[in-house]
C-alpha positions as CSV (number, residue, x, y, z in Angstrom):
1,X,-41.3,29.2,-29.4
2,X,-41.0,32.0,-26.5
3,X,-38.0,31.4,-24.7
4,X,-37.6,32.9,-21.5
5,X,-34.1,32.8,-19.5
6,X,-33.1,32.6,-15.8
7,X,-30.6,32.1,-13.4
8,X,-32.8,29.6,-10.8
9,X,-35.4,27.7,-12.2
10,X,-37.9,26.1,-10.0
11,X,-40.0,23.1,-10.7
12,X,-43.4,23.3,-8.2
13,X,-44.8,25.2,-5.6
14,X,-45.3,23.4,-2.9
15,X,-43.9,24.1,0.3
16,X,-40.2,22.9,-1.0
17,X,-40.6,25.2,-3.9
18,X,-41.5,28.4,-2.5
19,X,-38.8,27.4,0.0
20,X,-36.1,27.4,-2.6
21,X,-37.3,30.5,-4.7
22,X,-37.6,32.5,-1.5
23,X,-33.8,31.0,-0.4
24,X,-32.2,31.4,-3.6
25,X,-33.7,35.2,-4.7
26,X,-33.0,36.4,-0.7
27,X,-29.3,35.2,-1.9
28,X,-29.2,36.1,-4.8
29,X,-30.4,40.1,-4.0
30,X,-31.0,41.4,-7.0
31,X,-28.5,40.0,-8.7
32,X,-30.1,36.9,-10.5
33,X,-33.9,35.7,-11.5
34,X,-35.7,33.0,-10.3
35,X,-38.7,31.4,-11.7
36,X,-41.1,29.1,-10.4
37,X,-42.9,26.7,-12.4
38,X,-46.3,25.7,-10.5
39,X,-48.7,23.5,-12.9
40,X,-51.8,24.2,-10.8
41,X,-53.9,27.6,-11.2
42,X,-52.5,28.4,-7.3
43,X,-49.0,27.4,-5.6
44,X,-49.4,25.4,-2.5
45,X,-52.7,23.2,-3.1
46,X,-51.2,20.4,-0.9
47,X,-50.9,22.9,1.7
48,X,-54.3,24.2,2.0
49,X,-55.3,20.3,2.7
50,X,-52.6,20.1,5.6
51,X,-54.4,19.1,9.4
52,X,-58.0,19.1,7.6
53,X,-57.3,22.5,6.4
54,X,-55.7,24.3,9.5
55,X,-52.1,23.2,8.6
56,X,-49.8,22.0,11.3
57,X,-47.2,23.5,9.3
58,X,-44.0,22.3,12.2
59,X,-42.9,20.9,15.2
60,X,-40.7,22.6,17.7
61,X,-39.1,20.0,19.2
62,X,-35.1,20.1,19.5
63,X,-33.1,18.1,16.6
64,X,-32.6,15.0,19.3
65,X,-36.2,14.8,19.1
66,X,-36.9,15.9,15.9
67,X,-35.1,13.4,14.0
68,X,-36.8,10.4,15.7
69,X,-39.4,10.9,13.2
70,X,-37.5,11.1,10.0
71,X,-37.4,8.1,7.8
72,X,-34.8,6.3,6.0
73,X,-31.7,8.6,7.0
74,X,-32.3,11.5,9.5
75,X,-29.1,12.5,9.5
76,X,-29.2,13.5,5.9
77,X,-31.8,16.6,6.7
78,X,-29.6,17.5,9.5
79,X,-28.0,20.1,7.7
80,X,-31.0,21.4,6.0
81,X,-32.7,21.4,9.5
82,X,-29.7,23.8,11.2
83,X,-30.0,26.0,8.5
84,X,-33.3,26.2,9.2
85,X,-35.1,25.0,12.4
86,X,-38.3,24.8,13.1
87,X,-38.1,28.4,15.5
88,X,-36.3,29.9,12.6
89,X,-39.0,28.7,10.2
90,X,-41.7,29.9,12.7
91,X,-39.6,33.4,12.7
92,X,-39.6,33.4,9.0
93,X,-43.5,33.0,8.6
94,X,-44.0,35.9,11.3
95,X,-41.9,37.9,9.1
96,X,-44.3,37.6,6.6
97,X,-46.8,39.2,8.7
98,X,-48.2,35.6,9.9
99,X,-49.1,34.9,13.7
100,X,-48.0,31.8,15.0
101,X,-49.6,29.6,18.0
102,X,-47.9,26.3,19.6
103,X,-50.2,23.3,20.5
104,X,-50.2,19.7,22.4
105,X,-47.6,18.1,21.2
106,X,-45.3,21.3,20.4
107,X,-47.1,21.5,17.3
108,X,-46.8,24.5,15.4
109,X,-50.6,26.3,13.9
110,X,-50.8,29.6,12.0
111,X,-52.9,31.5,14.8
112,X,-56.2,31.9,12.3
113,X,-55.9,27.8,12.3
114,X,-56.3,28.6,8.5
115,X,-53.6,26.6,6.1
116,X,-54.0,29.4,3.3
117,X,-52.5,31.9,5.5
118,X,-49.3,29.9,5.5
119,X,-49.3,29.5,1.4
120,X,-50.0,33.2,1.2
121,X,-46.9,33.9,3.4
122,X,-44.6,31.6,1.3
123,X,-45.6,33.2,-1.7
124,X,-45.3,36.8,-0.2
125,X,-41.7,35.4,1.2
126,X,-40.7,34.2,-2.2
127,X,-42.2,37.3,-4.6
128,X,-40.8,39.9,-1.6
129,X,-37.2,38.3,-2.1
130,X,-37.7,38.9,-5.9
131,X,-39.0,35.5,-7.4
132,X,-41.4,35.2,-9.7
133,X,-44.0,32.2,-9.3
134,X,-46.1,31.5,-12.1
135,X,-48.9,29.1,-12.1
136,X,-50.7,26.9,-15.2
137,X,-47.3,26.0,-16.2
138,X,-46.8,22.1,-16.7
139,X,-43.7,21.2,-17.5
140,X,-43.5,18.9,-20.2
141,X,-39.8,18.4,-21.2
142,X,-36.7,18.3,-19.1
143,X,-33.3,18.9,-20.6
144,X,-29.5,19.7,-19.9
145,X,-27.4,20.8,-23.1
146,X,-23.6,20.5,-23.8
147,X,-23.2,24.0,-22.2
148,X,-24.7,22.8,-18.7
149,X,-27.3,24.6,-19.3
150,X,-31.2,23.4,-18.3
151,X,-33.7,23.9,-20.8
152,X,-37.7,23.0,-19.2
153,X,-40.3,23.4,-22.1
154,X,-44.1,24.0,-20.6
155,X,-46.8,22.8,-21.9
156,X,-47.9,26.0,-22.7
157,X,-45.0,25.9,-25.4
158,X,-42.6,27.9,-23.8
159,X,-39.4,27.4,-22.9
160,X,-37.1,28.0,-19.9
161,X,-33.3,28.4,-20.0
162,X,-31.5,28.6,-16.6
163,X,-28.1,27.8,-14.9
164,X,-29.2,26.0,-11.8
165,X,-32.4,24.1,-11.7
166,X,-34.3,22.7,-8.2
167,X,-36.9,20.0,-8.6
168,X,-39.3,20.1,-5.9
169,X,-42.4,18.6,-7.6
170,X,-43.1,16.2,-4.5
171,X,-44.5,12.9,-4.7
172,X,-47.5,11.1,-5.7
173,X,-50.0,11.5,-3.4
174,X,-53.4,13.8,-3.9
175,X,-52.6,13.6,-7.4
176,X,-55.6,16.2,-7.8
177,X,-53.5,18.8,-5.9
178,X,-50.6,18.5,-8.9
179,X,-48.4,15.6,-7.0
180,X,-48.0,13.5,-10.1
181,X,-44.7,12.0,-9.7
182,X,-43.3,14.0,-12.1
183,X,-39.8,14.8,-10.4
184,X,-38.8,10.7,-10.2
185,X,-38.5,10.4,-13.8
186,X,-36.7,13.7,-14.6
187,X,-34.1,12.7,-11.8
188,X,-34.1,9.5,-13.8
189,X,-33.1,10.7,-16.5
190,X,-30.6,12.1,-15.5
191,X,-29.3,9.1,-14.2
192,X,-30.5,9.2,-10.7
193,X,-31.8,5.9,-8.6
194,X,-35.3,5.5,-7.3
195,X,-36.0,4.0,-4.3
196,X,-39.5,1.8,-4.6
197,X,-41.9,4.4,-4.0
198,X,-45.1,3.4,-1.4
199,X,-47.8,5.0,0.1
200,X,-47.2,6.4,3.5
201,X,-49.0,8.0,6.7
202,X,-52.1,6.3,5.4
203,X,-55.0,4.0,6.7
204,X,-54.2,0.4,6.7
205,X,-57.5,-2.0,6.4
206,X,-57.8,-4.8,8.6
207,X,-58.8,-8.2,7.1
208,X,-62.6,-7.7,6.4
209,X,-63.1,-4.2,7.0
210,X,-64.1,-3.9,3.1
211,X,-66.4,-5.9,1.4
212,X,-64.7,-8.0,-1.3
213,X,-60.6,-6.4,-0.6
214,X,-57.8,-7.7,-2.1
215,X,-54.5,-8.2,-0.2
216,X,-52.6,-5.1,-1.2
217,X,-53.9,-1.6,-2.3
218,X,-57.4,-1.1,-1.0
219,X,-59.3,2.3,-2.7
220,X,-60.9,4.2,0.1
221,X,-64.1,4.4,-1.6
222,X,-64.6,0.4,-1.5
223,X,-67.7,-0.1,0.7
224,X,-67.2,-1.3,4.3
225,X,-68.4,-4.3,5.4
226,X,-70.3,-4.6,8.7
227,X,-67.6,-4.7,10.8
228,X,-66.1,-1.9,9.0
229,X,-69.7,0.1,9.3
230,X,-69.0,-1.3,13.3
231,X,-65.7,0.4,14.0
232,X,-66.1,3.6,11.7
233,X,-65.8,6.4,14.5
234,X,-64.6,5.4,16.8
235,X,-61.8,7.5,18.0
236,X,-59.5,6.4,20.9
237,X,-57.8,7.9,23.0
238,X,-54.7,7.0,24.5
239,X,-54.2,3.7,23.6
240,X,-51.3,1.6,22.5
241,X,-50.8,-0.1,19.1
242,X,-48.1,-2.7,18.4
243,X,-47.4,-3.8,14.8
244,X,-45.7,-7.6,13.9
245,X,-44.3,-8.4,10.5
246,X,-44.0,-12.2,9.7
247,X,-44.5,-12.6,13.6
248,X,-41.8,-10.2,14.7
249,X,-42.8,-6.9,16.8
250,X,-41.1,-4.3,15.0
251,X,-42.9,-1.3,16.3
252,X,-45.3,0.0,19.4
253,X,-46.8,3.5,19.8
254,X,-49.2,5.0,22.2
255,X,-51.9,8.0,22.0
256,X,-54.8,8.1,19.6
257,X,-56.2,6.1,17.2
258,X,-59.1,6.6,14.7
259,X,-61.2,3.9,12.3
260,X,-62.5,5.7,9.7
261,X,-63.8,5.2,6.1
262,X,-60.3,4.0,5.3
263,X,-59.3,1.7,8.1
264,X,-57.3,2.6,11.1
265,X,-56.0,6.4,11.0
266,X,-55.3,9.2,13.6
267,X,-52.0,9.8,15.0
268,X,-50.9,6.3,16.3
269,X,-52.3,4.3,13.2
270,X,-50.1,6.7,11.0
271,X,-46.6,6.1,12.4
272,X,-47.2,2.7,12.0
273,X,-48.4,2.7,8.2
274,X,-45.1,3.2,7.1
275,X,-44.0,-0.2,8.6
276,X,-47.2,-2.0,7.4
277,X,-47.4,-0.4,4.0
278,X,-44.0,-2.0,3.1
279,X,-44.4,-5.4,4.8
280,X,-47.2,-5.7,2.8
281,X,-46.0,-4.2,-0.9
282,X,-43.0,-6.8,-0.1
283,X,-45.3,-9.6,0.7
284,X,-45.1,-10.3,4.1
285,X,-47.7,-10.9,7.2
286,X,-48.2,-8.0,9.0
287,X,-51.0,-7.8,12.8
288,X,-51.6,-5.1,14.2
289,X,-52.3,-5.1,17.9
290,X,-54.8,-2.5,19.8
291,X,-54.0,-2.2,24.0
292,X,-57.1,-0.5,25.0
293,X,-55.6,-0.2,28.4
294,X,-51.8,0.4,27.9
295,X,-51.5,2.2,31.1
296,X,-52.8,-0.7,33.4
297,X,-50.9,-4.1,33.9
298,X,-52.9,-7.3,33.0
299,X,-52.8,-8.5,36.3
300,X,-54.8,-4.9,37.6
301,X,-57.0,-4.8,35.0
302,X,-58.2,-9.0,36.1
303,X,-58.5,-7.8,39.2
304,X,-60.6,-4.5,38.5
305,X,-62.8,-6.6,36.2
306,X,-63.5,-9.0,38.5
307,X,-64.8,-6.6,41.1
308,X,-66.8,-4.5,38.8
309,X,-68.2,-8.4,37.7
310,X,-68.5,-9.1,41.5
311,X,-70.3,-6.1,42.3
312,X,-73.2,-6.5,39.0
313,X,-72.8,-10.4,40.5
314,X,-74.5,-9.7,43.9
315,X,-77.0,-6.0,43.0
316,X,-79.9,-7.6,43.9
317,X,-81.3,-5.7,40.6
318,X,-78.9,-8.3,38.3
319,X,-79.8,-11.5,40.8
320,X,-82.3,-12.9,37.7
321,X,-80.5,-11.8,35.1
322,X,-78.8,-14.1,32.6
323,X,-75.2,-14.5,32.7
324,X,-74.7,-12.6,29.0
325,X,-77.2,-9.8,30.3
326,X,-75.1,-9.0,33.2
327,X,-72.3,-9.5,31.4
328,X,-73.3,-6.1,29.3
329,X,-73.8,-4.4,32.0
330,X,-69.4,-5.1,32.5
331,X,-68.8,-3.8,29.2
332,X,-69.3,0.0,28.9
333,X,-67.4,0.0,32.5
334,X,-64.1,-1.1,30.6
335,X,-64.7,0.4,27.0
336,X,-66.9,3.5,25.3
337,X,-69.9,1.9,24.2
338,X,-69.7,2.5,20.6
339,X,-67.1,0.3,20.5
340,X,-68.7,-2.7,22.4
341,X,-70.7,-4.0,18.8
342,X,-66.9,-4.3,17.0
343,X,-65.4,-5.8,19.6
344,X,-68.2,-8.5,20.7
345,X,-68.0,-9.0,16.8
346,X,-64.4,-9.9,16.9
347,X,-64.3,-11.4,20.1
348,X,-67.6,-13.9,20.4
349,X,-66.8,-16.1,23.0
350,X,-65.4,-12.9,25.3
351,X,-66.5,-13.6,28.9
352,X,-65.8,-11.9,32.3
353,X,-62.7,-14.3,32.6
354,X,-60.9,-13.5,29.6
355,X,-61.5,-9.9,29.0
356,X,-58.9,-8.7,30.5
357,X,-56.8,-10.5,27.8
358,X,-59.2,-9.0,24.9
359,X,-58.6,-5.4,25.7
360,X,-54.8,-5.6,26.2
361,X,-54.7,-8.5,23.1
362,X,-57.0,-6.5,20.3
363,X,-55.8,-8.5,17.1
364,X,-56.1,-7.1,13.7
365,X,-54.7,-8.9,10.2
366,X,-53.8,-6.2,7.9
367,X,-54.6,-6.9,4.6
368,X,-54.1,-3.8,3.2
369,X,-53.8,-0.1,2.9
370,X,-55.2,3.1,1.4
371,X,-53.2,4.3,-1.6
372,X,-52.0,7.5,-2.7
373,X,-55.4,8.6,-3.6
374,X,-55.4,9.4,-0.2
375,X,-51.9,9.0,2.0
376,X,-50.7,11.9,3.6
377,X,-46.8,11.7,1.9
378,X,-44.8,9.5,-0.5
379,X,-42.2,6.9,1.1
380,X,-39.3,6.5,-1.4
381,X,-37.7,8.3,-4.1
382,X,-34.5,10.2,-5.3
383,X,-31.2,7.6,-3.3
384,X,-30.0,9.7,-0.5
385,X,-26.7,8.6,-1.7
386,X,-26.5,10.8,-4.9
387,X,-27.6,13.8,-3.5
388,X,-24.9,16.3,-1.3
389,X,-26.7,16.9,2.3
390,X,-25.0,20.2,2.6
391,X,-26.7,21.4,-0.4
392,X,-28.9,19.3,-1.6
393,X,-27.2,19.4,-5.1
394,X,-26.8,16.2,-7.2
395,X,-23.3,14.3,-6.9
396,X,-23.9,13.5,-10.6
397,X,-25.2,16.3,-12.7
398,X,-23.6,19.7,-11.7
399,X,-26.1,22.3,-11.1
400,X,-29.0,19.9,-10.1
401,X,-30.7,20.3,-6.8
402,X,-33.0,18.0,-5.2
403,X,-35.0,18.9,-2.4
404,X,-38.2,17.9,-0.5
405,X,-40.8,14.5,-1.1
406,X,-38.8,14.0,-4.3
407,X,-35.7,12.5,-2.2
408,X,-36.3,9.2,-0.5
409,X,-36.9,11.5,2.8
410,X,-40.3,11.1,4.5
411,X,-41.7,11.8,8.1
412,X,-44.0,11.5,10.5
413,X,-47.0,13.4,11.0
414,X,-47.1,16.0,13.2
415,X,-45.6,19.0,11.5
416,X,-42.5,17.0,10.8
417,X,-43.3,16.7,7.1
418,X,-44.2,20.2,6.4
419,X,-40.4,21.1,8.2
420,X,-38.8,18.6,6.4
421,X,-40.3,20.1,2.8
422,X,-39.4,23.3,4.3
423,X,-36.2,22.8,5.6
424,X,-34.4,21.3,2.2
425,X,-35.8,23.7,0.1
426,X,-34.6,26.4,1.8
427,X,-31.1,25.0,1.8
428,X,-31.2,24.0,-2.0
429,X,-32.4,27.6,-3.0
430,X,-29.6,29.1,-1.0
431,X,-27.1,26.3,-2.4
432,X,-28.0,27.1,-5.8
433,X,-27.7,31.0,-5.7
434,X,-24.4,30.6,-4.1
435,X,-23.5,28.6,-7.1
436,X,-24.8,31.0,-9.1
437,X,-22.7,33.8,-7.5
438,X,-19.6,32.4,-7.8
């Protein structure tokens, strides 16, 4: 068996994992080697999927800000993120001879809007500093002898000796792009805890949306029904969406909302997936409720219906018209017409009387939710509580670091994901080669 020694050892090379070997060999200066282990042919395939392929790589709002869109703990990236913030991170990519561009929402693009610009700039960062990534090497076999010392054998048969080792082999969703789950059971056996592990930032299915759906994980590809083909996109824009778990509100956003193939998606219907997701896994009820009007009081909007119904009431053209003809007319006044079909469907005995109430009231039952064949990132993982925030190493096995959708550390979408992969990688890289040093 070849064996081949390091300082730093690597596992994946994703965004965490070209974070960490760019972090630790920049710190290390010459003075150490650091290996990445990639399974997949090219580092970064999750990457090149980001934003439909122009990767919204981070968000440039302050830490105040920023954190509201961390999930369980935000204070536990805190560290990671002031060692690197989003600016610095945007600095650090320019460096690399990538142009940046800020958007709507202070989200951050690389100018070309093309994601493989930002892989190739984390693996120029990382080979630059002195690391060396290699690809088609799944890792099989990890181990820790009596010295301290990690031993990670490849499938390839060869085998890795180093003093530190990072696992950044993120989580389980797009499995084709190498996110396999791997990490959790290493970190298991080594003793760590796993938080329950669910799909997140992912379509969740209304109650008949699919044809023959059972309560609970919902593939993508089952077939609509016709009330799925009804709603299937649409995209709204600024509208409100309210989320109740065993009749409780727990959550309300505003700003766009898409139903696709999967169910309800965009922006608004992703923040709240987390929520539903893990209502449902656990068992409970969970509506969803869709304002199509957020910005307008109930009382307004009766009394803009009822002139608009006043005014198709008394045109002469309408004077012969049955009450459900003119009452078509009122429709694409309040709501984009593609939509009208779904929400008749849902609402049959809508009149001019009780829209009002239908457009601010939209309810949906949620009966399920896109898995990780297709969510965006991985809810759960390695327990905050056995990993050190300042450096992301392990409070139980010396020389262990831990860093991005391994940990039980997920975010919104938006760029905060990408940051947050970023962001402890960096910091565990830098951790370890300290370590090293010493």
């Amino acid at each position: 068996m070849k064996v081949t020694s390091a300082d730093i050892i690597v596992i994946g090379g994703g965004a965490a994992g070209l974070m960490a070997a760019a972090g630790a060999a920049e710190t290390l200066n010459g003075n150490g080697r650091v290996i990445v282990l990639e399974k997949m042919p090219r580092p970064g395939r999750k990457i090149m999927i980001t934003g439909k392929g122009r990767c919204n790589f981070t968000n440039v709002k302050a830490w105040n800000e920023f954190s509201g869109h961390i999930h369980p703990k935000p204070n536990f990236l805190k560290p990671s993120f002031y060692n690197l913030s989003s600016e610095k991170m945007i600095e650090f990519l320019e460096a690399q001879g990538m142009e940046c561009v800020v958007e709507r929402g202070e989200r951050a693009f690389p100018a070309s809007h093309l994601a493989s610009d930002v892989v190739d700039a984390l693996v120029r960062a990382a080979e630059n500093a002195g690391a060396e990534v290699l690809c088609g090497k799944e890792v099989q076999e990890v181990l820790r002898n009596e010295e301290g010392e990690y031993i990670v054998r490849s499938a390839d048969g060869t085998e890795y000796n180093s003093k530190k080792l990072i696992i950044c082999t993120g989580g389980l969703s797009y499995p084709k792009t190498g996110s396999t789950g791997d990490g959790y059971g290493w970190a298991k056996d080594f003793g760590h805890s796993i938080r329950p592990l669910f799909p997140s930032l992912t379509a969740i299915v209304p109650k008949g949306y699919k044809d023959n759906a059972s309560k609970g994980h919902i593939d993508r590809s089952t077939p609509q029904s016709e009330i799925g083909k009804m709603l299937c996109g649409n995209q709204l824009k600024n509208v409100g969406l309210s989320v109740s778990i065993d009749g409780n509100e727990v959550q309300n956003e505003f700003g766009d909302l898409d139903f696709t193939d999967g169910g309800i998606e965009g922006p608004i219907g992703f923040k709240v997936s987390r929520k539903c997701v893990n209502a449902i896994v656990n068992g409970s009820k969970v509506t969803a409720v869709l304002d199509l009007k957020p910005a307008v009081e109930i009382e307004d909007l009766i009394v803009r219906i009822n002139t608009l119904w006043n005014e198709i009431s008394k045109d002469k053209r309408n004077s012969q018209k049955l009450y459900k003809d003119r009452f078509r007319l009122l429709l694409p006044k309040v709501m984009p017409m593609s939509l009208i079909p779904a929400f008749t469907k849902y609402h049959p005995n809508v009149d001019h009387k009780t829209l009002a109430k239908c457009l601010k009231g939209w309810k949906f039952e949620i009966e399920g939710y896109v898995g990780y064949e297709r969510c965006v990132v991985t809810a759960g993982g390695v327990s905050l509580e056995e990993v050190t925030p300042k450096t992301l190493e392990s409070k139980l096995i010396p020389g262990l670091y831990l860093a991005g959708e391994v940990l039980d550390l997920d975010a919104d979408t938006g760029g905060y994901n990408l940051q947050t992969a970023f962001s402890t990688g960096y910091l565990a890289g830098i951790s370890a080669a300290k370590s090293t040093l010493k």
